[in-house]
C-alpha positions as CSV (number, residue, x, y, z in Angstrom):
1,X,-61.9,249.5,16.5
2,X,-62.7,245.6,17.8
3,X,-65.3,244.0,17.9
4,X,-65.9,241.3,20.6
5,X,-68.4,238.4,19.3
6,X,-67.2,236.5,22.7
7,X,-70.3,234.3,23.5
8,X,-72.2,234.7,20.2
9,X,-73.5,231.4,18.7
10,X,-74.5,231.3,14.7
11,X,-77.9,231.3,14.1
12,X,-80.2,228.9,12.8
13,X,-82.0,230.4,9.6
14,X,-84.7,227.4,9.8
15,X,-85.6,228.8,13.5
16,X,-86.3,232.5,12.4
17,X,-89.4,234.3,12.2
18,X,-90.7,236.5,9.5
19,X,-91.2,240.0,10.8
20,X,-92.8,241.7,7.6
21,X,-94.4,244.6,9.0
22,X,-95.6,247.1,6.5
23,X,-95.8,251.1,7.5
24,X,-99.6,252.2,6.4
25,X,-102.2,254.8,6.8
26,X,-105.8,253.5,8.3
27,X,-109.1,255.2,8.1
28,X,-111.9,253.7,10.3
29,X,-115.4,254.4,10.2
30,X,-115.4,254.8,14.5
31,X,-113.7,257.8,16.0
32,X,-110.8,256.6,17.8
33,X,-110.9,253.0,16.9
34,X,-107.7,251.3,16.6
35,X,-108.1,247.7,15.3
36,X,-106.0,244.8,17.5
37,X,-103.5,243.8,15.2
38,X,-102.1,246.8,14.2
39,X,-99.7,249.5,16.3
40,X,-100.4,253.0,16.5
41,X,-97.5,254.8,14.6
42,X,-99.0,258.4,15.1
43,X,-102.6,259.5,15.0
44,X,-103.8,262.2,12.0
45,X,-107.2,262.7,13.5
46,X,-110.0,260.8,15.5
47,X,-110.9,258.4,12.1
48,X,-107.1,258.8,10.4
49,X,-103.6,257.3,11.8
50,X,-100.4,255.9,10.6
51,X,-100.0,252.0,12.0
52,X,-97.4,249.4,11.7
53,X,-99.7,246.2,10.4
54,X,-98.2,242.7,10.6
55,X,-98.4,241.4,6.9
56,X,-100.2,238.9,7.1
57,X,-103.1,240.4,8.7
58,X,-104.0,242.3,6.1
59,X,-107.1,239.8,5.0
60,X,-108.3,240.5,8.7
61,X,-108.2,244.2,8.1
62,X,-109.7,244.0,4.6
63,X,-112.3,242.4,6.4
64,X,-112.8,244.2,9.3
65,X,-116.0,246.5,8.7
66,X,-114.5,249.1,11.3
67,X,-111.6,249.8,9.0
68,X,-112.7,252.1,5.6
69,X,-109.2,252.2,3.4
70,X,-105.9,251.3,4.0
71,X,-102.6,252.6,2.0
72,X,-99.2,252.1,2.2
73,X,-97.0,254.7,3.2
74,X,-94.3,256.5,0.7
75,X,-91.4,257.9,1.8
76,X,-91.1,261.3,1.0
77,X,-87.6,263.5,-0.4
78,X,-86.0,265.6,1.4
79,X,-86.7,269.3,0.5
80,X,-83.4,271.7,0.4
């Protein structure tokens, strides 16, 4: 197989922006209440969802008196 890297430049590590994003599970105190800065992964139920949160908004969130608990998520085996 070839690969073409026609027209790519190398990139400038200095220029790059830190994506952490951490997979958790959010309980709110508000039925259907999503806080801003996170994005909807799938919902449990009305007060329970799993949400992709930007790290560094994790203070907000702690401090947000909407949101009860938040945990990170495990990755489970799979089962044969």
């Amino acid at each position: 197989m070839h690969i073409c890297n026609d027209g790519l430049e190398p990139g400038n590590p200095g220029q790059a922006t830190p994506t952490d994003m951490a997979h958790v599970i959010v309980k709110v105190r508000q039925a259907g209440y999503v806080p801003p800065t996170v994005t909807l992964r799938a919902r449990i139920d009305e007060y329970l969802f799993a949400a992709d949160v930007p790290v560094d908004q994790f203070p907000e969130l702690e401090d947000n008196p909407q949101v009860v608990s938040m945990a990170a998520t495990k990755k489970l085996r799979i089962i044969e």
